[in-house]
C-alpha positions in Angstrom: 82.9 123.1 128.9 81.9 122.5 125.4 84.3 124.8 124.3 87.5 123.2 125.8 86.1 119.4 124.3 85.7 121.3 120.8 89.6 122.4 121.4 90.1 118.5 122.6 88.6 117.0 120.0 90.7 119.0 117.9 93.9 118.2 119.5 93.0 114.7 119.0 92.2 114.8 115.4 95.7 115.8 115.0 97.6 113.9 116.5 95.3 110.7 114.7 96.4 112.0 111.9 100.4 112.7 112.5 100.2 108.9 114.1 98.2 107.6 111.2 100.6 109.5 108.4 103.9 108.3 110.2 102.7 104.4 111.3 101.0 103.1 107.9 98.5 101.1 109.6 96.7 98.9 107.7 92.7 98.4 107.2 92.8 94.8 109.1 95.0 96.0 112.0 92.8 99.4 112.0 89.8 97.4 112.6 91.5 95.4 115.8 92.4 98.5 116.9 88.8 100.0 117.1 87.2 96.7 118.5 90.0 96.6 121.2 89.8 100.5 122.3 86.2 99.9 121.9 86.1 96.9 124.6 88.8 98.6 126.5 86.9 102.0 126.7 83.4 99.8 128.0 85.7 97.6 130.4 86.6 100.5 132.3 84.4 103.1 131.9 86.2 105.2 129.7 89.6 105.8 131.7 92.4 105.0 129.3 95.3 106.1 130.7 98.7 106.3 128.3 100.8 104.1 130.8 98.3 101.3 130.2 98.4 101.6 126.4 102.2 101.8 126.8 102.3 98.4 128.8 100.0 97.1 126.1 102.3 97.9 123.2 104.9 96.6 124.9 104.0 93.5 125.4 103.0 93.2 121.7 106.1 94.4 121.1 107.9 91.4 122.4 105.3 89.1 122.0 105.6 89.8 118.1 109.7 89.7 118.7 109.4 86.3 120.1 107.1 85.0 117.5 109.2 85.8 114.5 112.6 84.6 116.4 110.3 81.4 116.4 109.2 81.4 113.4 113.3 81.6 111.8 114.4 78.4 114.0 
């Protein structure tokens, strides 16, 4: 068991740092993102699935889309 989280962990330091190299993520939005994964991870116990975080982006997505079209007119 510890063996396959030691290859996990590794796995998941890479792809931080392919997302982190290719999305420059600032130090304000890196710090919303840890208290919101943070709260996320505690609200349910640790099961983050990738179709939740892909609804989630989403809707910032167009939530941010519909703010700027606002913020032209």
């Amino acid at each position: 068991m510890a063996r396959a989280m030691y290859k996990l962990a590794v796995e998941t330091s890479k792809l931080s740092h392919v997302i982190a190299y290719s999305h420059g993520v600032d130090e304000e939005a890196l710090k919303k993102l840890q208290a919101k994964c943070t709260d996320e991870v505690k609200r349910i116990n640790g099961a983050v699935t990738f179709e939740d975080a892909y609804r989630f982006q989403n809707e910032q997505i167009m939530l941010d889309n519909w703010r700027n079209k606002r913020a032209v007119l």
